[in-house]
C-alpha positions in Angstrom: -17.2 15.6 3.6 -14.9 13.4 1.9 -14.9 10.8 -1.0 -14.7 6.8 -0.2 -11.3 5.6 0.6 -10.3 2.6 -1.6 -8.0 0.6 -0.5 -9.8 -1.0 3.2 -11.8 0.1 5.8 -11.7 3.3 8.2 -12.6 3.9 11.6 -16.2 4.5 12.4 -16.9 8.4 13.1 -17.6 9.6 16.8 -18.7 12.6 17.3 -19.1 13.4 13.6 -20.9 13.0 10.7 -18.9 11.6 7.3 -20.6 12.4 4.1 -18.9 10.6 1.1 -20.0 13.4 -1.6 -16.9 12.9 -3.7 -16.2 10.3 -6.6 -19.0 8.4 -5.7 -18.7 6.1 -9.0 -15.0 5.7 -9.2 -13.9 2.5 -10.0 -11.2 0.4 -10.8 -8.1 0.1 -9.0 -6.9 2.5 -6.4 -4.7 4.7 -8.0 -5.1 3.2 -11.3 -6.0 5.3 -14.8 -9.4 4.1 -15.0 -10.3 5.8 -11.1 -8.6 8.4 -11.9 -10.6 9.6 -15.3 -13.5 8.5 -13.4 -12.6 11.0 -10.3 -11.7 13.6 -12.5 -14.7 13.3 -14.8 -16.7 14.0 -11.5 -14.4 16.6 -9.8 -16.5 19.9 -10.9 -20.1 18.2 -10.6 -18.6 17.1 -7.2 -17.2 20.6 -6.1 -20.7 21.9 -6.8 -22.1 20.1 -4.7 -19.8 20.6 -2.1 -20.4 24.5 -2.2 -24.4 23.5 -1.8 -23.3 21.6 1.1 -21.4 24.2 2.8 -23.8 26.9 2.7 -25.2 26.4 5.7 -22.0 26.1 7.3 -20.4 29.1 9.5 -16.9 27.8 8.5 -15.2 25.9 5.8 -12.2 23.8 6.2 -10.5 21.8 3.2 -7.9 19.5 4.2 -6.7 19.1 0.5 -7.3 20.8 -2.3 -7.0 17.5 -5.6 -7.3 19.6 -8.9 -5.6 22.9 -7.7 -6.3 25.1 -10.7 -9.5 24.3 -11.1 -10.1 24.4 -7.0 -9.5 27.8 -6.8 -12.8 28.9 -8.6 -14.8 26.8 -7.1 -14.4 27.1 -3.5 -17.7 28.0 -1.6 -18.6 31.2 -1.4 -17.1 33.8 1.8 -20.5 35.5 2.1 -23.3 34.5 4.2 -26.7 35.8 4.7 -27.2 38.9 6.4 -23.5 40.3 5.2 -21.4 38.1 7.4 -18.0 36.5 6.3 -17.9 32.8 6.1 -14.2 31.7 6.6 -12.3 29.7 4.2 -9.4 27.6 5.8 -7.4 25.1 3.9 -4.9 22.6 5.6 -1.6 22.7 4.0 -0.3 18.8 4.4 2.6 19.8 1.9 3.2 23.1 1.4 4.1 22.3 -2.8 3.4 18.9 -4.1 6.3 16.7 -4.1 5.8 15.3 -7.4 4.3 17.9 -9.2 2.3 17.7 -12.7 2.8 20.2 -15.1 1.6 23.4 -13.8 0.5 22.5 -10.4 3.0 24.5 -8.7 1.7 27.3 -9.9 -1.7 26.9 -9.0 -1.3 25.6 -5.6 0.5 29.4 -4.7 -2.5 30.7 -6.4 -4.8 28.7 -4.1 -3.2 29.9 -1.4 -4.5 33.4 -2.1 -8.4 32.5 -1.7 -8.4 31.5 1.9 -8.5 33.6 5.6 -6.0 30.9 7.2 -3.8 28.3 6.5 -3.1 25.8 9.1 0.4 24.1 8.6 2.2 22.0 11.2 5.1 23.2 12.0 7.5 26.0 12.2 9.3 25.5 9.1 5.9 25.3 7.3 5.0 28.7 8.4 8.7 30.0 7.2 7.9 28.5 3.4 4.7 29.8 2.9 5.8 32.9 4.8 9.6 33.3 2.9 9.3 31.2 -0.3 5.8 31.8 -1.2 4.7 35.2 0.3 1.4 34.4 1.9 0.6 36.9 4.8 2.1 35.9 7.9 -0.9 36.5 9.9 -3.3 33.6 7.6 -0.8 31.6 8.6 -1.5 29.4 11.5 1.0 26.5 13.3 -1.5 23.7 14.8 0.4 20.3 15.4 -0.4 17.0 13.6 -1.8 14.7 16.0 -0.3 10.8 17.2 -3.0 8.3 15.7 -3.5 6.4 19.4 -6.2 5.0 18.4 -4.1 2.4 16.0 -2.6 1.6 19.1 -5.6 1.0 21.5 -6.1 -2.9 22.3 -8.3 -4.3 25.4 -6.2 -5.4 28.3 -7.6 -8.9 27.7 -6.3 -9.2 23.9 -3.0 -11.0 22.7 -0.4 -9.0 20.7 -0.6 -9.6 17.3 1.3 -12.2 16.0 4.7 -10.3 13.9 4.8 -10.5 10.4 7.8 -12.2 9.9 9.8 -14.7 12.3 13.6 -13.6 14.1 15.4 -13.4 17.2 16.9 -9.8 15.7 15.6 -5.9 16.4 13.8 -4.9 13.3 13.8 -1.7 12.0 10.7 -0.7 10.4 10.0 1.9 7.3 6.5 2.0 6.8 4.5 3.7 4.1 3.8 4.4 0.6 6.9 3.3 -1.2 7.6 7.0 -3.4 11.0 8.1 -4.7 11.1 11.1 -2.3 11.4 8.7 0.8 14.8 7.8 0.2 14.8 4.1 0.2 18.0 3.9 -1.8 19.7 5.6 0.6 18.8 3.6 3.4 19.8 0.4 1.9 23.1 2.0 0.9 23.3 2.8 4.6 22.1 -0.8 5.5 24.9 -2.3 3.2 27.7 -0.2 4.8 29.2 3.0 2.8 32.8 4.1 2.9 34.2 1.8 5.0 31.2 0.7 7.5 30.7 -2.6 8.1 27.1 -3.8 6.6 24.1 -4.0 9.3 23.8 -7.7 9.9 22.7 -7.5 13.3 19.5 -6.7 12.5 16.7 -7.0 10.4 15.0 -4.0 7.9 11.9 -3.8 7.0 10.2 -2.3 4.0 6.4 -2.2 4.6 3.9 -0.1 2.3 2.2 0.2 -1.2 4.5 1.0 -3.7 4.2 4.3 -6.0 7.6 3.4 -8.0 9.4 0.6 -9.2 10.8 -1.5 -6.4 12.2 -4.0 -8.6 15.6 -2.3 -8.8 15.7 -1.9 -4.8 14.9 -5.6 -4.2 17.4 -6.3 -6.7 20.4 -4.4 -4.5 18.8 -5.1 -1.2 21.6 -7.2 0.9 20.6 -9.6 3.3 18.2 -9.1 5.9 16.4 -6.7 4.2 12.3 -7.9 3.6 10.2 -5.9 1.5 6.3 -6.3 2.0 5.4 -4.5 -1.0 1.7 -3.9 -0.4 -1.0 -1.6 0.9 -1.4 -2.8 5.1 -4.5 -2.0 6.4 -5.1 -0.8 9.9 -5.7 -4.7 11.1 -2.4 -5.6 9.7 -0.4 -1.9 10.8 0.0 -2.9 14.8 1.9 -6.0 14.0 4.5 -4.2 12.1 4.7 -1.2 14.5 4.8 -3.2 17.9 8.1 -5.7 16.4 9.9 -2.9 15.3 12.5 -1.6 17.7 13.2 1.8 15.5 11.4 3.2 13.1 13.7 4.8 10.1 11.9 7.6 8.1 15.0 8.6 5.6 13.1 11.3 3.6 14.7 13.7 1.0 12.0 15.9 1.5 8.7 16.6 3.0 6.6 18.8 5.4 5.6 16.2 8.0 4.6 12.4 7.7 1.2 10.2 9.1 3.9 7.7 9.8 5.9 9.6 12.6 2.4 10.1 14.2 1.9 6.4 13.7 4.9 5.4 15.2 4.7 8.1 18.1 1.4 6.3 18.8 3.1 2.9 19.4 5.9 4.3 21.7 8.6 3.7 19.1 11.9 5.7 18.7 12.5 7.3 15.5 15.2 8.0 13.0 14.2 10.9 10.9 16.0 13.0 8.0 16.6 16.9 8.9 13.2 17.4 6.8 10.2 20.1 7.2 9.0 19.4 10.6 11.0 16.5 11.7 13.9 18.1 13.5 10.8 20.1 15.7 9.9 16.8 16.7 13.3 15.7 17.4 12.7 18.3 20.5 10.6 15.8 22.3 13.8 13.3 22.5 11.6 10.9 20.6 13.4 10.9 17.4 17.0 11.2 16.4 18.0 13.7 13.5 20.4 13.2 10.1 21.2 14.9 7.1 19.0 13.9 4.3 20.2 12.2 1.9 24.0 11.3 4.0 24.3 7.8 4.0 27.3 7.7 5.7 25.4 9.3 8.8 22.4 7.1 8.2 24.3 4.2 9.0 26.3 5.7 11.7 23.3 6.3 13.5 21.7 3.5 12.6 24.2 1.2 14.1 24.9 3.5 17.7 21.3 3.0 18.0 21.0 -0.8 17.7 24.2 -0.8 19.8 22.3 1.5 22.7 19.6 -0.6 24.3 18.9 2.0 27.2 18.7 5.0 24.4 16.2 3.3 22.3 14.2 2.6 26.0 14.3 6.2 26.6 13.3 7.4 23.5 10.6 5.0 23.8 9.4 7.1 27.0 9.8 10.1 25.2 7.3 9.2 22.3 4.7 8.2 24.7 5.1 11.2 26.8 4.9 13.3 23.1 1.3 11.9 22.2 0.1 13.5 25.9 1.0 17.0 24.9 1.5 18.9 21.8 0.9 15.9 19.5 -2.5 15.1 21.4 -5.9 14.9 19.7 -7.4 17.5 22.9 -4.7 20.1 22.3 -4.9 19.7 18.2 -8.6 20.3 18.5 -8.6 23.3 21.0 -6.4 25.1 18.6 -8.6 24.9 15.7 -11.2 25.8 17.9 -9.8 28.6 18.7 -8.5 29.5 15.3 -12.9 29.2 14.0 -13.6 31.3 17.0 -10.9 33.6 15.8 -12.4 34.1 12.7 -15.6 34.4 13.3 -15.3 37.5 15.5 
């Protein structure tokens, strides 16, 4: 059960059913003031109807909880008829929001405290809910986010997309909404050369996704061969980006994990990540290459021995294919909650 998503079109469910009981008359631009009165106005009816919903369910899983300290007192009921326990598991995408409003931080650790299990996907997930935030080590559950394939399925018979901008060069490709905690400064400090390193000019970068910030000052200090597609892609658009790039660069300052990297491990692609939440976990598959966050100096270090090292990027390529196969696979994400429901329910 979800709410309509507003900026394009999503796959059609197989194997499910999708019930759009949230927001249902939001309006007005995606992420704009007038949605979001609207979706707040309708939160609580919403959540009501929700618990309705889930009362004939043996399980319920939230994948995000929007108004934290209201959530927390209006999350379905545990019992069922006939005394038995229905379980309450959240997913925890971030384990504390990244931009916080006032207040929020506090109610998302009380939020915590209402459900049997929290899934989380990776290691260093579990040790901050564990260590930082005190939640019981045993509701606490690792299950891996899976590699979107499907964004990279095409019939035999169909042409590549057609790239998105013309050159001869490798491309390097951030993708994603364009937020302040994704340290796009950094990497065009890295791209222009820091301390003495020559500027990347070799190559192209580019800067694909919605913006959540004020780009103009980026565009203003971007040096050459930097493009900035400052826009929400839709999946139609997304392949083109993803099969031109020869690296994709996720510089982040912080964060738990990122749909991106599961984007980019769909398509094959090597990866540059920031020593961030999970990232340096999936650095173990030899898909992705690890710096420190926010070092410039070693952004651009390891951006340029990569450009430089054809048969690296070729086996890293291997690597991220091999990745969406195992842990990162749809199958083995889904046995594990499986087993996690069947868990609970005894």
């Amino acid at each position: 059960m979800c709410s309509r998503f507003a900026y394009g079109s999503v796959p059609e469910p197989r194997g499910y059913a999708r019930n759009e009981l949230f927001y249902r008359h939001a309006f007005g631009a995606a992420g704009g003031r007038v949605r979001g009165a609207v979706k707040l106005a309708e939160h609580v009816p919403d959540m009501l109807r929700y618990r309705r919903h889930a009362r004939a369910a043996d399980v319920v899983h939230f994948q995000w909880l929007s108004v934290q300290a209201l959530d927390r007192h209006l999350l379905p009921s545990t019992s069922k008829a006939g005394g038995r326990r229905r379980p309450l598991v959240l997913t925890s995408h971030d384990i504390l929001p990244r931009e916080p409003r006032p207040g929020q931080l506090a109610a998302q650790r009380r939020a915590y405290e209402r459900f049997d299990a929290i899934v989380v996907h990776s290691n260093r997930g579990q040790e901050r809910l564990v260590e930082e935030l005190g939640v019981d080590d045993e509701r606490v559950h690792v299950i891996e986010h899976g590699a979107f394939t499907y964004l990279a399925e095409r019939p035999p018979e169909a042409p590549a997309p057609a790239a998105p901008h013309e050159t001869d060069k490798p491309v390097v490709l951030m993708f994603g909404l364009l937020r302040p905690y994704k340290g796009i400064d950094v990497l065009l400090e890295a791209w222009r050369g820091v301390e003495g390193q020559p500027a990347i000019d070799d190559a192209e970068l580019w800067i694909a996704g919605l913006p959540k910030m004020d780009v103009a000052p980026l565009r203003r200090v971007a040096p050459p061969g930097v493009r900035f597609d400052a826009r929400f892609i839709d999946e139609r658009e997304l392949p083109a980006y993803f099969e031109r790039a020869d690296l994709v660069v996720l510089p982040y300052l912080q964060a738990d994990q990122s749909g991106v990297l599961f984007t980019a491990l769909a398509f094959g692609k090597p990866l540059l990540l920031s020593d961030v939440g999970g990232f340096p976990e999936l650095a173990e598959t030899g898909a992705a290459r690890i710096v420190p966050a926010g070092d410039a100096r070693a952004l651009g270090a390891a951006l340029r021995e990569l450009l430089d090292d054809r048969a690296t990027l070729t086996k890293m390529c291997v690597k991220a294919r091999a990745a969406t196969q195992g842990h990162y696979s749809w199958q083995a994400v889904a046995a594990k909650h499986l087993s996690l429901y069947e868990r609970l329910l005894r």
